[in-house]
mmCIF file of the N, C-alpha and C atoms, coordinates in Angstrom:
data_MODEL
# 
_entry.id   MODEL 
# 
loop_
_atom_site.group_PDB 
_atom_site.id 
_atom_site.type_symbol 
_atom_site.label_atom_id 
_atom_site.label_alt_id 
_atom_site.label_comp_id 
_atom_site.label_asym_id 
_atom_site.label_entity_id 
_atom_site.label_seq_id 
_atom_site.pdbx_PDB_ins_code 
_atom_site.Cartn_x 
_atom_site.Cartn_y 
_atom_site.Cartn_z 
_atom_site.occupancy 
_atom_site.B_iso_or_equiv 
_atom_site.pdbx_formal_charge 
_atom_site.auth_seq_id 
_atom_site.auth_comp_id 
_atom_site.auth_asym_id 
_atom_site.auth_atom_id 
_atom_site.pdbx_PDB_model_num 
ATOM 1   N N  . UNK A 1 1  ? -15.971 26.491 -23.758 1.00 0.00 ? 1  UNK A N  1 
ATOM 2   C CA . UNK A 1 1  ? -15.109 26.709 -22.604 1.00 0.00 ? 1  UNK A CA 1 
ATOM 3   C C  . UNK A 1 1  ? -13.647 26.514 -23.011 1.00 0.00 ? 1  UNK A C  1 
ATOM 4   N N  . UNK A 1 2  ? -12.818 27.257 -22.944 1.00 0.00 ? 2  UNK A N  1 
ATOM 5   C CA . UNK A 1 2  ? -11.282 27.647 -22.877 1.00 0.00 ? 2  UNK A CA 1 
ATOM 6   C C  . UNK A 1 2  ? -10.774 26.677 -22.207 1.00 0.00 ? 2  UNK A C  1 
ATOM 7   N N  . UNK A 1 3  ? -9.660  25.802 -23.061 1.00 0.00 ? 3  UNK A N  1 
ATOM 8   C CA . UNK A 1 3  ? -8.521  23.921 -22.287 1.00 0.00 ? 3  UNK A CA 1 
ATOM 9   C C  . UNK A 1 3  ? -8.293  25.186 -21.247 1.00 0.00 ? 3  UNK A C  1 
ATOM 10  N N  . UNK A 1 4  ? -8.046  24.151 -20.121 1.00 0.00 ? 4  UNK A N  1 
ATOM 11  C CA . UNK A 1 4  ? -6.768  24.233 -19.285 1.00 0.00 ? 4  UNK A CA 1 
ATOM 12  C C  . UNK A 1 4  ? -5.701  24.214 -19.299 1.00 0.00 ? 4  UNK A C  1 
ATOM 13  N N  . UNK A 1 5  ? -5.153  23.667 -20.573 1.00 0.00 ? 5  UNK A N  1 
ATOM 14  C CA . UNK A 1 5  ? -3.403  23.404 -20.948 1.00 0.00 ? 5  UNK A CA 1 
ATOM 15  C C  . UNK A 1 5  ? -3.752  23.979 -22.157 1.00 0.00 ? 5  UNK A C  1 
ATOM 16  N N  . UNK A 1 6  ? -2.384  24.442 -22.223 1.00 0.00 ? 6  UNK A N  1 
ATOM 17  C CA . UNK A 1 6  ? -1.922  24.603 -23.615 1.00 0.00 ? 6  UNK A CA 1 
ATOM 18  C C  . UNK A 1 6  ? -1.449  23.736 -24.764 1.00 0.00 ? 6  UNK A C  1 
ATOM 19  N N  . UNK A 1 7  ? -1.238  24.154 -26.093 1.00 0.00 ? 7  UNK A N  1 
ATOM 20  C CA . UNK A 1 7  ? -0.687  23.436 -26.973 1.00 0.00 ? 7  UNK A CA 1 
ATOM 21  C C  . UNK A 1 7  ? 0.803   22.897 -26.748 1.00 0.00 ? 7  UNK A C  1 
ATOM 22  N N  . UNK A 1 8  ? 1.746   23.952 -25.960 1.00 0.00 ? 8  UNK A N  1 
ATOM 23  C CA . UNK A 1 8  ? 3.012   23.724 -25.621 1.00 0.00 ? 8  UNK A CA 1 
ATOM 24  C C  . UNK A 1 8  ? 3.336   22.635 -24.774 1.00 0.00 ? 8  UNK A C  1 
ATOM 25  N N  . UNK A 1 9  ? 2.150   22.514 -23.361 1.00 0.00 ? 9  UNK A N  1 
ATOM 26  C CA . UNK A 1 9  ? 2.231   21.533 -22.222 1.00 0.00 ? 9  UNK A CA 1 
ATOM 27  C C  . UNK A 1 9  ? 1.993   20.226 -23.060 1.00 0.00 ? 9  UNK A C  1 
ATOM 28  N N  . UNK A 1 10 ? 0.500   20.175 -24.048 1.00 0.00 ? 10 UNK A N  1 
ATOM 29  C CA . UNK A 1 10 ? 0.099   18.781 -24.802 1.00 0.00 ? 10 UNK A CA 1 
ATOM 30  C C  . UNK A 1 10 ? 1.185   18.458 -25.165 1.00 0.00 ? 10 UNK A C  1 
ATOM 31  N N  . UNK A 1 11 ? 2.104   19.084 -26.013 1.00 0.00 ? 11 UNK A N  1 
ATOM 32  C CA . UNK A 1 11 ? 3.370   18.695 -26.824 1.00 0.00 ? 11 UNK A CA 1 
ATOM 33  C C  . UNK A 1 11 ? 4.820   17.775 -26.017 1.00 0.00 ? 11 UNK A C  1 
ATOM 34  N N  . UNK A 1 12 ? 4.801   18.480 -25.207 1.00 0.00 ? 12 UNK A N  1 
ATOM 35  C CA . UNK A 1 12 ? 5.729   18.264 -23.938 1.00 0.00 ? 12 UNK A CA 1 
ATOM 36  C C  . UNK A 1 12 ? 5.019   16.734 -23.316 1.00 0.00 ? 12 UNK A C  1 
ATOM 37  N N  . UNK A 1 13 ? 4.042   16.997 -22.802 1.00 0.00 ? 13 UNK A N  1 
ATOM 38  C CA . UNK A 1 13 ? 3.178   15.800 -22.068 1.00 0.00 ? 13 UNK A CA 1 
ATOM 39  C C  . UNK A 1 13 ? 3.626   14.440 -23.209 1.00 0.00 ? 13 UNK A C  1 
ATOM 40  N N  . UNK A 1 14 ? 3.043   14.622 -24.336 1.00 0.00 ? 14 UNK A N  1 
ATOM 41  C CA . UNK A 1 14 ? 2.934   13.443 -25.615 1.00 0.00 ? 14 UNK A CA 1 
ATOM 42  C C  . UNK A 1 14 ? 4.578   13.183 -25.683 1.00 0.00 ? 14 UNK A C  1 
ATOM 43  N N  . UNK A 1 15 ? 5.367   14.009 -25.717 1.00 0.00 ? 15 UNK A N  1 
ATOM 44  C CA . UNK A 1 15 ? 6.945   13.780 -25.896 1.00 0.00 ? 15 UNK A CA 1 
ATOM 45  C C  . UNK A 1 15 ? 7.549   12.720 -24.382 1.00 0.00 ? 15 UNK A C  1 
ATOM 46  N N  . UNK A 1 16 ? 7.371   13.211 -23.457 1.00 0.00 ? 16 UNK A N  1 
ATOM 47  C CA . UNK A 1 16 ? 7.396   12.290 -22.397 1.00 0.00 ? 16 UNK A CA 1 
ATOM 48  C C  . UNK A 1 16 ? 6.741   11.110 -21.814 1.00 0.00 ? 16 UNK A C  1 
ATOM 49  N N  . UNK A 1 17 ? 5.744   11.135 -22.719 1.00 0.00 ? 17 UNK A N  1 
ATOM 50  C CA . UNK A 1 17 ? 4.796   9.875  -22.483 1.00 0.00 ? 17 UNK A CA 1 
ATOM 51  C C  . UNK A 1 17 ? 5.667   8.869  -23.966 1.00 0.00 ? 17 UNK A C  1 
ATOM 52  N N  . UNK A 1 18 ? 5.990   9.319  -24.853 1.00 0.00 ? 18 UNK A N  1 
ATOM 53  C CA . UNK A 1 18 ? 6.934   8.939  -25.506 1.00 0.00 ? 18 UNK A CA 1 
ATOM 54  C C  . UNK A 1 18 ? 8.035   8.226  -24.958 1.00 0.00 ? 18 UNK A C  1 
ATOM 55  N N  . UNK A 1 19 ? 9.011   8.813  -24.682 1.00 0.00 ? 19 UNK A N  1 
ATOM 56  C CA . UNK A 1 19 ? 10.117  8.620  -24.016 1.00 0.00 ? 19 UNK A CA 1 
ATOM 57  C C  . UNK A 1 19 ? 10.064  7.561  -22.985 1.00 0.00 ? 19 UNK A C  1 
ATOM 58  N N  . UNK A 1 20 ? 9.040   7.588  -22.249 1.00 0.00 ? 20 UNK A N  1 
ATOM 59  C CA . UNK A 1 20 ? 8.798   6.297  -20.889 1.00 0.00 ? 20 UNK A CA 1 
ATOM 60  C C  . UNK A 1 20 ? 8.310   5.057  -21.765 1.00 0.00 ? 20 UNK A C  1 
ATOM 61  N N  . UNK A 1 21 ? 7.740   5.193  -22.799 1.00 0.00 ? 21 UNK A N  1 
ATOM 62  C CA . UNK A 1 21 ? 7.186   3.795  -23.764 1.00 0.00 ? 21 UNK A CA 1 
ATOM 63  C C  . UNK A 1 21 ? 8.378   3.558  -24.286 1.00 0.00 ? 21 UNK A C  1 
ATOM 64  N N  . UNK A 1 22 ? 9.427   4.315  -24.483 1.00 0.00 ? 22 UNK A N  1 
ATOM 65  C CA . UNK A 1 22 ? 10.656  3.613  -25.749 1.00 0.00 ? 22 UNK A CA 1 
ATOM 66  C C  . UNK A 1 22 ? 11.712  3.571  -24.262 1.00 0.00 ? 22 UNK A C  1 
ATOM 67  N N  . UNK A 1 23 ? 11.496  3.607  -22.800 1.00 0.00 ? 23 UNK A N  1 
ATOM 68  C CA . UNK A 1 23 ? 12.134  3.641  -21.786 1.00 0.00 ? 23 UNK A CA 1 
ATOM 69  C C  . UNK A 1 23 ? 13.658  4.484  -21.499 1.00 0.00 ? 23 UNK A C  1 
ATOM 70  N N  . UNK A 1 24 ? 13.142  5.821  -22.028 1.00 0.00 ? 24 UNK A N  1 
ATOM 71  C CA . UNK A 1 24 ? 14.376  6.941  -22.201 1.00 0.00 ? 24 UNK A CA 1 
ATOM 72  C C  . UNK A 1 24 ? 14.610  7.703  -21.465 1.00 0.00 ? 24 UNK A C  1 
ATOM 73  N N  . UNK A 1 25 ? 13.517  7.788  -20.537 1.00 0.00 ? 25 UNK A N  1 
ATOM 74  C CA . UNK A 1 25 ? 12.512  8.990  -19.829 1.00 0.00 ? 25 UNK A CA 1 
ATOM 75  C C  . UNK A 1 25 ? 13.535  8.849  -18.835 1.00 0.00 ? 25 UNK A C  1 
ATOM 76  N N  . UNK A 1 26 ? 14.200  9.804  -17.911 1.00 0.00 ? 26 UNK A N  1 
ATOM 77  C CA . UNK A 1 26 ? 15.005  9.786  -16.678 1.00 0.00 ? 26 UNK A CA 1 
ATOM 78  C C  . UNK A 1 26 ? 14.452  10.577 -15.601 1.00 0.00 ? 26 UNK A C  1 
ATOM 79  N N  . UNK A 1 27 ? 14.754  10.308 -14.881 1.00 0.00 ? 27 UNK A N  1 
ATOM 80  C CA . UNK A 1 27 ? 13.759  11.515 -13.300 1.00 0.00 ? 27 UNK A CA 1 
ATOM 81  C C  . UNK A 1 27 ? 14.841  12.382 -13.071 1.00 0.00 ? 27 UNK A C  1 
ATOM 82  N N  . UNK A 1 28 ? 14.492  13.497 -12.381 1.00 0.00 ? 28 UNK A N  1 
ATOM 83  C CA . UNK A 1 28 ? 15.587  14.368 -12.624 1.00 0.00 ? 28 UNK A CA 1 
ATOM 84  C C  . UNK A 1 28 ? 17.028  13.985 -11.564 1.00 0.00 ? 28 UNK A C  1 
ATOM 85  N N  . UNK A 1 29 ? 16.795  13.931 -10.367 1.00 0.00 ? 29 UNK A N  1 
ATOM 86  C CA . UNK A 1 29 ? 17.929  14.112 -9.358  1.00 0.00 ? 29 UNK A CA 1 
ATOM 87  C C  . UNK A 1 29 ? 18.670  12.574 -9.777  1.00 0.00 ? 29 UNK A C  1 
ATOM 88  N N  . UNK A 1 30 ? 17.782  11.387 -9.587  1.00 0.00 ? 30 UNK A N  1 
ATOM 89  C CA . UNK A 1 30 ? 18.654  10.510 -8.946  1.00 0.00 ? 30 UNK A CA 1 
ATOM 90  C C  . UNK A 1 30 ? 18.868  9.747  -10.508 1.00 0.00 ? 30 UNK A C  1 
ATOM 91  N N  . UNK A 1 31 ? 18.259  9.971  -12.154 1.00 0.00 ? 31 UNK A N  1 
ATOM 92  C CA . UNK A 1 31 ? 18.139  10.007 -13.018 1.00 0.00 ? 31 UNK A CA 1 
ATOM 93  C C  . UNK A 1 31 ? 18.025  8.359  -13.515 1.00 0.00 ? 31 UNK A C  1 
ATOM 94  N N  . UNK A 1 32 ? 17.233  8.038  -12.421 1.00 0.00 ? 32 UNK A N  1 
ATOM 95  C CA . UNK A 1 32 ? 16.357  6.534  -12.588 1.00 0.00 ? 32 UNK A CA 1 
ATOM 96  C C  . UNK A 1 32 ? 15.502  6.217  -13.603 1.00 0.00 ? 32 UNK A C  1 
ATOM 97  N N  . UNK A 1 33 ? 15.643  5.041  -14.225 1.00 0.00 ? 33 UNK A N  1 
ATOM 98  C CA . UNK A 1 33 ? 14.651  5.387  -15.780 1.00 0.00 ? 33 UNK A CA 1 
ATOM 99  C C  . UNK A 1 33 ? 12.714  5.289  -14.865 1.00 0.00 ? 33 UNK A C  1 
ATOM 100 N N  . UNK A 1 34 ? 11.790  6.291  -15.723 1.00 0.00 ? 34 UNK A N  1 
ATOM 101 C CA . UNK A 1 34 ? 10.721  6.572  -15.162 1.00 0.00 ? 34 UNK A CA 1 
ATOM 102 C C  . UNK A 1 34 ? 9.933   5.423  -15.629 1.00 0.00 ? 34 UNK A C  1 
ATOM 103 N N  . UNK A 1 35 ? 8.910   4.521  -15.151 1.00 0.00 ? 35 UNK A N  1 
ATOM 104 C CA . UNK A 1 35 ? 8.306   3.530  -15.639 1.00 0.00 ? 35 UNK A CA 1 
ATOM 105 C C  . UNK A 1 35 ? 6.638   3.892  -15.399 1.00 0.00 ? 35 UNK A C  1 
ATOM 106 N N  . UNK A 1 36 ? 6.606   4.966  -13.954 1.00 0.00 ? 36 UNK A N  1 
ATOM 107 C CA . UNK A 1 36 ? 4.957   5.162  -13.655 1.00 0.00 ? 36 UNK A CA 1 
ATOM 108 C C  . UNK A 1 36 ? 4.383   6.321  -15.163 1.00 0.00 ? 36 UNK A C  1 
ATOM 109 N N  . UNK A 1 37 ? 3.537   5.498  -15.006 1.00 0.00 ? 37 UNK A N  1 
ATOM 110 C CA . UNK A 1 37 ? 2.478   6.620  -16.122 1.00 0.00 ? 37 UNK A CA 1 
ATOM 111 C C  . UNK A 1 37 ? 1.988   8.138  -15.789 1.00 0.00 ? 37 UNK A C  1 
ATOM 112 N N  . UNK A 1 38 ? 2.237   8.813  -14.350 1.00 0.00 ? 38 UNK A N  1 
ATOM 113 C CA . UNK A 1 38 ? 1.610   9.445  -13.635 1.00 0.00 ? 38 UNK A CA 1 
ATOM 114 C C  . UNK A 1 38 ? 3.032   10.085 -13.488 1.00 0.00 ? 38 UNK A C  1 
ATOM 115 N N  . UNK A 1 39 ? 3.962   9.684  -13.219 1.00 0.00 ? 39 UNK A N  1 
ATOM 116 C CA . UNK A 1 39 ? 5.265   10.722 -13.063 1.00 0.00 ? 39 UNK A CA 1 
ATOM 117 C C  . UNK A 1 39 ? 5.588   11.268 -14.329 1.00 0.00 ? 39 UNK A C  1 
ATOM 118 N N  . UNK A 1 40 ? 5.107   10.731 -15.464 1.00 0.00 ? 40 UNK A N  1 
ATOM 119 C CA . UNK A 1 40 ? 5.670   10.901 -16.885 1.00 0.00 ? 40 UNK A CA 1 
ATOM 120 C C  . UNK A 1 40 ? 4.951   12.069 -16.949 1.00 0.00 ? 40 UNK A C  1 
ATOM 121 N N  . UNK A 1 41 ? 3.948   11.893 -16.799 1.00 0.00 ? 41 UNK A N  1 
ATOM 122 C CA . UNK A 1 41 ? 3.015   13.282 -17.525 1.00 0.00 ? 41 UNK A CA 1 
ATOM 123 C C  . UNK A 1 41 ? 2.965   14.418 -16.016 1.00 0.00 ? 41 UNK A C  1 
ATOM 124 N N  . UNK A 1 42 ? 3.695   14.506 -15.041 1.00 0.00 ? 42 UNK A N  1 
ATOM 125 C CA . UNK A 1 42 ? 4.393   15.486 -14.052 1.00 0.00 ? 42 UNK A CA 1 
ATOM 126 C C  . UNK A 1 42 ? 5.176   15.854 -14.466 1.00 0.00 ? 42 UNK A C  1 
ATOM 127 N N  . UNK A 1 43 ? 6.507   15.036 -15.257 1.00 0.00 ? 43 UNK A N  1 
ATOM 128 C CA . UNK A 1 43 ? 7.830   15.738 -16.110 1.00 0.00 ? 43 UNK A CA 1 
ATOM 129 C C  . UNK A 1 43 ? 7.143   16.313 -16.912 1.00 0.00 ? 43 UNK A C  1 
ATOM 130 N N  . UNK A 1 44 ? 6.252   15.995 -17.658 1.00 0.00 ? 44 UNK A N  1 
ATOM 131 C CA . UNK A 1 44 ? 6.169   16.792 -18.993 1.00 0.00 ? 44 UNK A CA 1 
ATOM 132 C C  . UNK A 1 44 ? 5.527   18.263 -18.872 1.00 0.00 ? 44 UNK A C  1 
ATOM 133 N N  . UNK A 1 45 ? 4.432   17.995 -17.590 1.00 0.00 ? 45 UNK A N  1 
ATOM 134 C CA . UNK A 1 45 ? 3.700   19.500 -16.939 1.00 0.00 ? 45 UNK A CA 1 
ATOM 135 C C  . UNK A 1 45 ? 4.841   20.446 -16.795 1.00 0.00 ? 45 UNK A C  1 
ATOM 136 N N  . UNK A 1 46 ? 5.976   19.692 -16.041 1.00 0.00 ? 46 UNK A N  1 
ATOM 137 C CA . UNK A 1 46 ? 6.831   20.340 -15.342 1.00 0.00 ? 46 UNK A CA 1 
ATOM 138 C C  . UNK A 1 46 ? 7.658   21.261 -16.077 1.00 0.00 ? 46 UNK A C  1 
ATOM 139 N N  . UNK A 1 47 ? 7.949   20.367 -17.362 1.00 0.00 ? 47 UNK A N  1 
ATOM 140 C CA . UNK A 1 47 ? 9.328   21.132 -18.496 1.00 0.00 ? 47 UNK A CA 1 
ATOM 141 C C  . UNK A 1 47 ? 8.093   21.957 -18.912 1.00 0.00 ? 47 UNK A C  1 
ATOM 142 N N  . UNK A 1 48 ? 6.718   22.176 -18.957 1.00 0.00 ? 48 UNK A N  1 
ATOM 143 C CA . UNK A 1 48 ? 6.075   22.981 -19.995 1.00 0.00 ? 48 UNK A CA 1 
ATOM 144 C C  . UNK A 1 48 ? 5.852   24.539 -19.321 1.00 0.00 ? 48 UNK A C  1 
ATOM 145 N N  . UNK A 1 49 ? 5.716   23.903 -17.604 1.00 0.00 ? 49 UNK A N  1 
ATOM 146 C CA . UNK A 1 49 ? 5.939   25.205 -16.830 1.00 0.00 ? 49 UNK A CA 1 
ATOM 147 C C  . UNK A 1 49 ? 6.995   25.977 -17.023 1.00 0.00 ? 49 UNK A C  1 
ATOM 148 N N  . UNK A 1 50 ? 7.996   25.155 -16.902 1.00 0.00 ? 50 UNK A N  1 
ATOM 149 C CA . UNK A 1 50 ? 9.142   25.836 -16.983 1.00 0.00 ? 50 UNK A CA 1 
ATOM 150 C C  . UNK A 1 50 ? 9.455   26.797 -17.835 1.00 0.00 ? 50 UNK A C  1 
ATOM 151 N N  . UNK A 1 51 ? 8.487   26.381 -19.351 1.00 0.00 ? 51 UNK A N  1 
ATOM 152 C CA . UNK A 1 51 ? 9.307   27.023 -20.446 1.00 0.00 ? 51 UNK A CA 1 
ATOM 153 C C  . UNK A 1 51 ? 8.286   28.438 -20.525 1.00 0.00 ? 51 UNK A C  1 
ATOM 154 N N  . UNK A 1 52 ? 7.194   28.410 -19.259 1.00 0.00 ? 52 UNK A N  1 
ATOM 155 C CA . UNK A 1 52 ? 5.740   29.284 -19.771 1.00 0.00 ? 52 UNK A CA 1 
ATOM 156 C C  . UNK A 1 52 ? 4.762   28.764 -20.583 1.00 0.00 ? 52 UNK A C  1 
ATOM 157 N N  . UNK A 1 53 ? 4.696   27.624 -20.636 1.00 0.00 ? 53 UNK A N  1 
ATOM 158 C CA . UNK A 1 53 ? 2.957   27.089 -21.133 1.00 0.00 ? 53 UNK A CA 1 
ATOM 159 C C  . UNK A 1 53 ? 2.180   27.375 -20.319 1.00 0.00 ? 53 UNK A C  1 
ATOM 160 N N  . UNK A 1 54 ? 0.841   27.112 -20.967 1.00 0.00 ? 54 UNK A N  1 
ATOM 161 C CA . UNK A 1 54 ? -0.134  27.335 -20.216 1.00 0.00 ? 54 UNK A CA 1 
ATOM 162 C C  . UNK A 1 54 ? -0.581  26.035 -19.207 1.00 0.00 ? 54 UNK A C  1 
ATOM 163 N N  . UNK A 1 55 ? -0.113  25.829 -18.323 1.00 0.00 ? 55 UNK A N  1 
ATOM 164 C CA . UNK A 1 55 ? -0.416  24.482 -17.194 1.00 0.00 ? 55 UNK A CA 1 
ATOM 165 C C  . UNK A 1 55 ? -1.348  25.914 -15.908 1.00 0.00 ? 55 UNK A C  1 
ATOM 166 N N  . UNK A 1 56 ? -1.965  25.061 -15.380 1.00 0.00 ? 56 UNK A N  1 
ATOM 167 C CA . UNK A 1 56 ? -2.294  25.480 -14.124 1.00 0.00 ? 56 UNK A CA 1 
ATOM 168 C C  . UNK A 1 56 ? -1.359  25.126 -13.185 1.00 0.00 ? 56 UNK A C  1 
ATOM 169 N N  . UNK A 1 57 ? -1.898  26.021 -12.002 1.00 0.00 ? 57 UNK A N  1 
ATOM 170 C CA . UNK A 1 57 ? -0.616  25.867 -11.132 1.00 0.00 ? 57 UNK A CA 1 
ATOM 171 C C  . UNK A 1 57 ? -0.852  24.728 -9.995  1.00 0.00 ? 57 UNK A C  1 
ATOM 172 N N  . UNK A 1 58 ? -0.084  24.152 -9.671  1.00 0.00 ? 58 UNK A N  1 
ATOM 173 C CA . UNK A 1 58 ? 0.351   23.057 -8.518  1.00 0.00 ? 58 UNK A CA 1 
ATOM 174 C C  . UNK A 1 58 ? -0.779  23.113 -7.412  1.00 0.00 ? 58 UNK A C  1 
ATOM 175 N N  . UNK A 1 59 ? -0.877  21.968 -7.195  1.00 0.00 ? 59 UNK A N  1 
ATOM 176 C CA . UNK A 1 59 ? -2.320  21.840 -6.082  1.00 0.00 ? 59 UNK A CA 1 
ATOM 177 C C  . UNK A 1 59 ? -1.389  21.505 -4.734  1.00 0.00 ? 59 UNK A C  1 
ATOM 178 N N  . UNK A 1 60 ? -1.532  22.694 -3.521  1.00 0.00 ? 60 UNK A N  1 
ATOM 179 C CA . UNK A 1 60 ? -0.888  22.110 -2.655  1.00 0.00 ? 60 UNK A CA 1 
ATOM 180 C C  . UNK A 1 60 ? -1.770  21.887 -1.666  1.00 0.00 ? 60 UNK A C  1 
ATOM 181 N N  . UNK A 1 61 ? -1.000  21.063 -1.006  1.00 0.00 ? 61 UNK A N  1 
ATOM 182 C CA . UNK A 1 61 ? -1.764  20.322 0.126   1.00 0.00 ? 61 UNK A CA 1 
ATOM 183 C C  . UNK A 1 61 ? -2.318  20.944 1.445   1.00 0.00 ? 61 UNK A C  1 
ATOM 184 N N  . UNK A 1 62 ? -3.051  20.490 2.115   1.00 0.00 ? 62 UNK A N  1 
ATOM 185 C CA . UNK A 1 62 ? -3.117  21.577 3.427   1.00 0.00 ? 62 UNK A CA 1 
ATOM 186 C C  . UNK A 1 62 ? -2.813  21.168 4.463   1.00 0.00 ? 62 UNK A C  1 
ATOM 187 N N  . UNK A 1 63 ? -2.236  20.096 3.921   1.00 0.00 ? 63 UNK A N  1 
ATOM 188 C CA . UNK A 1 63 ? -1.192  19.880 5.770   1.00 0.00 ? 63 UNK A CA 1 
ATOM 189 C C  . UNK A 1 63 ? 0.129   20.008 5.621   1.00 0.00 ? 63 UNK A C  1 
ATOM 190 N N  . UNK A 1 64 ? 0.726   20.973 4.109   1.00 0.00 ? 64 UNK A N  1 
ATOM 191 C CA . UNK A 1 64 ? 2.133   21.679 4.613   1.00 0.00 ? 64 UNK A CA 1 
ATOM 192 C C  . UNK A 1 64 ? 1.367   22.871 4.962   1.00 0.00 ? 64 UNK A C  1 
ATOM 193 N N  . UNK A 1 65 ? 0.730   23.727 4.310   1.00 0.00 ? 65 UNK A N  1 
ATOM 194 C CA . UNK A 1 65 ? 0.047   24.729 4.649   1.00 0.00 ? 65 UNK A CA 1 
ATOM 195 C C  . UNK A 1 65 ? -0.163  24.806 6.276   1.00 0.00 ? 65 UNK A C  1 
ATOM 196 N N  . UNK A 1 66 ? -0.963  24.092 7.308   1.00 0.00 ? 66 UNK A N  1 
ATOM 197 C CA . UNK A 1 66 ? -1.079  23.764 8.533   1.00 0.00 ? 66 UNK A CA 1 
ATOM 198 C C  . UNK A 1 66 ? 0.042   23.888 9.612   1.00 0.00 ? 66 UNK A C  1 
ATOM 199 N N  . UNK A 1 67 ? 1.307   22.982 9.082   1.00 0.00 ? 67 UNK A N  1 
ATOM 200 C CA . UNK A 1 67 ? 2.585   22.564 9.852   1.00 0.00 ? 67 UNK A CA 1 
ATOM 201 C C  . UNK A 1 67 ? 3.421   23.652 9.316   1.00 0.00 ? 67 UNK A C  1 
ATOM 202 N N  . UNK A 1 68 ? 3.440   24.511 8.086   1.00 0.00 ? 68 UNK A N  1 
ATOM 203 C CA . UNK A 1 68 ? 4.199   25.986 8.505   1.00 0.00 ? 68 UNK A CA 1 
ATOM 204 C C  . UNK A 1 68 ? 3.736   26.826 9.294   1.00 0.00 ? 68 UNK A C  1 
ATOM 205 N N  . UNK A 1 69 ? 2.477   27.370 9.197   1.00 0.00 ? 69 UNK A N  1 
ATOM 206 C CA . UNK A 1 69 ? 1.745   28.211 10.340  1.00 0.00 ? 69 UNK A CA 1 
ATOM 207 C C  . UNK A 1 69 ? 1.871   27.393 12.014  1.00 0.00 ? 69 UNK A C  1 
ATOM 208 N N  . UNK A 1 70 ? 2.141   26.927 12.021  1.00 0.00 ? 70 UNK A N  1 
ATOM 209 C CA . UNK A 1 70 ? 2.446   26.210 13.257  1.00 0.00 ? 70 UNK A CA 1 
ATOM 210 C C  . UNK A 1 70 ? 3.464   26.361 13.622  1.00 0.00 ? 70 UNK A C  1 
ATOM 211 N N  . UNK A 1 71 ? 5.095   26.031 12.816  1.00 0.00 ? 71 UNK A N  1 
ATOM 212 C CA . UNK A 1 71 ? 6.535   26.365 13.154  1.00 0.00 ? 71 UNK A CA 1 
ATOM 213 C C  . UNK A 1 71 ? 6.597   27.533 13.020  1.00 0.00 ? 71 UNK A C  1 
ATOM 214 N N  . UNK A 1 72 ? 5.603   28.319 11.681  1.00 0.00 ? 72 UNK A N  1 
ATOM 215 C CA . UNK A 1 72 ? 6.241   30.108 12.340  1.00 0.00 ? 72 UNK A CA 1 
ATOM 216 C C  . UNK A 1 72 ? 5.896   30.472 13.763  1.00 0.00 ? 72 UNK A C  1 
ATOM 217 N N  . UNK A 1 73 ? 4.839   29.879 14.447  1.00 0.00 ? 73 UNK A N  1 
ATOM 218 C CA . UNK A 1 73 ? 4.220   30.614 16.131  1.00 0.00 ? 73 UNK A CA 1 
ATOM 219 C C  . UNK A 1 73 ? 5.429   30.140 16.827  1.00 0.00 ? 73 UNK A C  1 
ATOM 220 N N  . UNK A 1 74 ? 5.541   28.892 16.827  1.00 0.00 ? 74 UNK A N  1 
ATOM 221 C CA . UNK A 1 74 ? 6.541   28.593 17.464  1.00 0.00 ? 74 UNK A CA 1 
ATOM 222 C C  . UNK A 1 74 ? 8.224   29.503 17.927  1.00 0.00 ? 74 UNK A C  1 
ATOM 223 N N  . UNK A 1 75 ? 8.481   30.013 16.746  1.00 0.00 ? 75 UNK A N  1 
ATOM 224 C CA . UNK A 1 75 ? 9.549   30.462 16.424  1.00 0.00 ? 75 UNK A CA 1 
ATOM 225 C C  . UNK A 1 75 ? 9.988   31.607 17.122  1.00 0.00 ? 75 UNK A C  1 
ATOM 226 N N  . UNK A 1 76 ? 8.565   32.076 17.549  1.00 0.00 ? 76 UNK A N  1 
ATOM 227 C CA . UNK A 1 76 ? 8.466   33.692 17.815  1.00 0.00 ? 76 UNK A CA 1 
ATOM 228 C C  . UNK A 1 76 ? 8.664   33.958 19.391  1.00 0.00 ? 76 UNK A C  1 
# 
């Protein structure tokens, strides 16, 4: 069976899981040093999307899904 990630995302992932152990790692907006283990390897998904690795795509939730179909009726 064929990874789910790519070699590019692993690379990225291991580099940012890096960076939060030697405490380098920054979050993007408010550029707070990152300490969770679970946001680290989201930056690293994130820069690998960005660049076109192979990541799967984003799991969204179904209660934004729910509360837009709701404000579009509204609207109308």
């Amino acid at each position: 069976m064929a990874s789910k990630y790519g070699k590019k995302s692993q690379d990225k992932v291991e580099k940012a899981m890096h960076e939060r152990k030697r405490g380098t790692l920054k979050s993007g907006r408010s550029g707070k040093k990152v300490t969770s283990r679970k946001q680290a390897i989201a930056i690293g998904l994130s820069e690998a999307r960005r660049e076109g690795g192979k990541v799967p795509s984003k799991k969204s939730s179904s209660s934004k899904k729910s509360s837009s179909k709701k404000s579009s009726s509204k609207k109308k």
